[in-house]
C-alpha positions in Angstrom: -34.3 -4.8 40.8 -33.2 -3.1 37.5 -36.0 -2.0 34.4 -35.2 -0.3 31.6 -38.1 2.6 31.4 -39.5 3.1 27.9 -41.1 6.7 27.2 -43.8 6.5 24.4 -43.9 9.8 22.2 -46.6 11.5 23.7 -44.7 11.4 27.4 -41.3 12.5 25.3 -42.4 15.6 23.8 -45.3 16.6 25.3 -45.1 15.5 28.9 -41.7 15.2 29.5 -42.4 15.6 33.3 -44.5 12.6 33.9 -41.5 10.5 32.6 -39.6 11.9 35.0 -42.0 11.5 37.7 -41.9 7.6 37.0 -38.6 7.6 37.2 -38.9 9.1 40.4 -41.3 6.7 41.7 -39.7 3.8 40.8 -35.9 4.9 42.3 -37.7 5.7 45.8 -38.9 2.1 45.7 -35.4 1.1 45.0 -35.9 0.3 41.4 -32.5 0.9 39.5 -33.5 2.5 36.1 -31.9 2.1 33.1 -33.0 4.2 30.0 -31.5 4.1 26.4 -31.7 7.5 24.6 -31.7 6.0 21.2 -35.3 4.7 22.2 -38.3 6.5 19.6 -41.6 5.4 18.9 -43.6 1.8 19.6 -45.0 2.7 16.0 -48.7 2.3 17.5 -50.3 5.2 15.1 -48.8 4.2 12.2 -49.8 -0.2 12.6 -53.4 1.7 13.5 -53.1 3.2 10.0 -52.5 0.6 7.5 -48.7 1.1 7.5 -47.7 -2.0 8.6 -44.1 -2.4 6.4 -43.6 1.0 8.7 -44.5 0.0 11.7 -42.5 -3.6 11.1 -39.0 -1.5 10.7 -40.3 0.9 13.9 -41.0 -2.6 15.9 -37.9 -4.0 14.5 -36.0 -1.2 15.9 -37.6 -1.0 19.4 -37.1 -5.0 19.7 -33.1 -4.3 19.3 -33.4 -0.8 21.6 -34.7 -3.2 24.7 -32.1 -6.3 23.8 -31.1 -6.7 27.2 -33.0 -9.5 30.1 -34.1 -6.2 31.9 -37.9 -5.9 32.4 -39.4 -3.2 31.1 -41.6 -0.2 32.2 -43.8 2.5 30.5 -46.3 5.4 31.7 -48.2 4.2 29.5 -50.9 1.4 28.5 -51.7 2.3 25.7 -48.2 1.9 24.0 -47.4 -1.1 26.2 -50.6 -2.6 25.4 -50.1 -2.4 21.4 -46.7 -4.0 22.2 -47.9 -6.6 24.0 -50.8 -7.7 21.4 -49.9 -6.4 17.9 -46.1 -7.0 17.5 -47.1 -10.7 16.8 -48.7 -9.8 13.9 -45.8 -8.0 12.3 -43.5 -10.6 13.3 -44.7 -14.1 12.9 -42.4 -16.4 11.1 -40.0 -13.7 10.6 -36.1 -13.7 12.6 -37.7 -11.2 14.9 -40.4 -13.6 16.4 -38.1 -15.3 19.2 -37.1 -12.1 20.1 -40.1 -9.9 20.2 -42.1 -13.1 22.1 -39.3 -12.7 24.8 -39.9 -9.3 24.8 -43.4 -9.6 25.5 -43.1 -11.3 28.7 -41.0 -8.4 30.0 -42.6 -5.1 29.6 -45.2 -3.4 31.5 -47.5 -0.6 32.3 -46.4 1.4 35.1 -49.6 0.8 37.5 -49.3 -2.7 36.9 -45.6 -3.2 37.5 -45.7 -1.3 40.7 -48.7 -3.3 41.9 -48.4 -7.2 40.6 -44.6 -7.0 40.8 -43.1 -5.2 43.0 -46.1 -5.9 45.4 -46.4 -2.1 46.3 -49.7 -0.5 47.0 -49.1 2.6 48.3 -45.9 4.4 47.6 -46.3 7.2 50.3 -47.7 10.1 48.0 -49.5 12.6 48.9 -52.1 14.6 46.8 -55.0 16.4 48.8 -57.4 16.7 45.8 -60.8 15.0 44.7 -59.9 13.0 41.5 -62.1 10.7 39.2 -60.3 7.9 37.0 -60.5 7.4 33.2 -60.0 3.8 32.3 -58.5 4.4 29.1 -59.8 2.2 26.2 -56.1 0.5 25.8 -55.8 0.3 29.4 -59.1 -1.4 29.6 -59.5 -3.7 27.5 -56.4 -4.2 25.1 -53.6 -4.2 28.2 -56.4 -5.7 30.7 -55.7 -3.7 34.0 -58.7 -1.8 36.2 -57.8 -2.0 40.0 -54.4 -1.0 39.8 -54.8 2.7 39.3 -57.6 2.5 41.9 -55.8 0.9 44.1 -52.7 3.3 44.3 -55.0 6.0 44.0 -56.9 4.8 47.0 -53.7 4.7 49.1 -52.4 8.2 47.9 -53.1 10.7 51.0 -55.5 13.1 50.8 -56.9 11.7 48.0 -60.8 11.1 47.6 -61.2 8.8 44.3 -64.9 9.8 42.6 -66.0 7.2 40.1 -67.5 9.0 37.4 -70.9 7.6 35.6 -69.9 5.0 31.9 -66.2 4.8 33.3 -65.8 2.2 30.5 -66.6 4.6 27.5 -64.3 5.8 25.3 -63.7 9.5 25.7 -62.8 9.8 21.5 -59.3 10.2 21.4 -58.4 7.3 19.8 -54.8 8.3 17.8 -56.1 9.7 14.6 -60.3 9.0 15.2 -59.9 12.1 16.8 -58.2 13.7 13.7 -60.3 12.2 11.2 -63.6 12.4 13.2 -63.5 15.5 15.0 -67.6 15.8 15.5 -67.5 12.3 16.7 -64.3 13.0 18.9 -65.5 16.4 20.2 -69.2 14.9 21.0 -67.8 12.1 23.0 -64.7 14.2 25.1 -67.9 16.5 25.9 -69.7 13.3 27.4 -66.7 12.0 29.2 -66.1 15.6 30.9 -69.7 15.8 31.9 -69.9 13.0 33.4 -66.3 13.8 35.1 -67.7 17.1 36.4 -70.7 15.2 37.9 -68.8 13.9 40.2 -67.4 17.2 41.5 -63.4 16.0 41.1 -60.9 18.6 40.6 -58.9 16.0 38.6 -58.9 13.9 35.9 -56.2 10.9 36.4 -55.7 8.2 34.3 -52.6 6.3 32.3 -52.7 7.6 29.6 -51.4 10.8 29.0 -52.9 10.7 25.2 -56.6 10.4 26.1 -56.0 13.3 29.2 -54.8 15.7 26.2 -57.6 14.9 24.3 -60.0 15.9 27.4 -57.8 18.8 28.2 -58.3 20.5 24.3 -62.1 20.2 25.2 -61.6 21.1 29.1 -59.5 24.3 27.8 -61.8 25.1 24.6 -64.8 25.7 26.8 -63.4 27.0 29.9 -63.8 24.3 32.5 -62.8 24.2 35.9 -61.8 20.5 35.7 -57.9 19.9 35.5 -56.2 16.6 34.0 -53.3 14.5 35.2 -51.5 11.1 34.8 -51.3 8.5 37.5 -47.5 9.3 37.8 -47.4 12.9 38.6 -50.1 11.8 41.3 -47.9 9.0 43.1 -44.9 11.4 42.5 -46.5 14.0 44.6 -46.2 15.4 48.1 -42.4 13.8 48.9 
């Protein structure tokens, strides 16, 4: 099989290494990856704010950067998930409808392409760590996936997966909530990491490396012993 990989901002600049780390997951599984460097952002934050004649020319362009039959992957379902749900609205009875709906049909979150397409539950990672999950917001509800994270995770050696109490509550980040609403933010990261170090994990996993930043700033702030990391660098790990 052949994907092109898209790599949402946050991954590009930020976390450059968990790209990588998909990419390296998916070639041991005898994916062939294709990745075009002219690639930028989904335009998520700015269709979140209002800027929707914006984030129409950002779609626009990443509708013409993933032209080809390829499916496609990203670390992130978050990103994927906005794709997947909001382009419609920017391109309804415009000449990029046809295109984007084809698009749709072939791009997916990481956990999720490994699992219900390639049919791979355990990719031979090892990671001898206690780790709770973070359903992400996006990953729960917009892009619909739950077991698939777990379900990897469960298979990764070494591994013990902790559930942590409210799994299913937003942990603030939320793009720019968690600019414009810091006290709001802040009060809910603090209830997410409680509840993480409840369970006595080392790690914090989950897809999306946005809302594991957010918990790091308040991890790092107040000097936690709790450490944060996406489902990628986990099922890259001990090979």
């Amino acid at each position: 099989m052949e994907v092109d990989i898209f790599i949402p901002c946050f991954i590009d600049q930020i976390y450059p290494e968990t790209g990588f780390n998909m990419v390296k997951v998916l070639e041991k599984l005898g994916v062939k990856v294709h990745y075009n460097d002219k690639q930028t952002c989904c335009g998520q934050i700015v269709f979140n704010n209002g800027f929707w004649e914006e984030a129409k020319a950002i779609g626009q362009k990443f509708i013409e950067d993933f032209s080809s039959d390829r499916l496609i992957v990203g670390p992130s379902a978050s990103c994927v998930g906005y794709i997947r749900n909001h382009y419609d609205d920017l391109f309804k009875n415009t000449s990029f409808h046809n295109e984007y709906r084809r698009l749709q049909k072939r791009i997916y979150e990481f956990t999720d392409f490994l699992v219900n397409v390639l049919k791979v539950t355990d990719v031979g990672a090892t990671f001898e760590h206690e780790v709770t999950y973070h359903d992400s917001c996006a990953a729960l509800r917009e892009y619909g996936i739950r077991e698939e994270p777990r379900i990897l995770l469960k298979n990764v050696k070494g591994l013990k997966l902790l559930e942590m109490k409210d799994t299913n509550v937003c942990c603030g980040f939320g793009g720019t909530f968690s600019v414009k609403h810091e006290a709001i933010a802040s009060a809910m990261a603090e209830q997410k990491i409680f509840n993480a170090q409840k369970t006595g994990a080392e790690y914090i996993v989950s897809t999306d490396s946005s809302c594991l930043m957010h918990q790091y700033g308040y991890i790092q702030k107040h000097d936690i012993k709790l450490k944060v990391a996406h489902i990628a660098d986990v099922l890259a790990s001990g090979w």
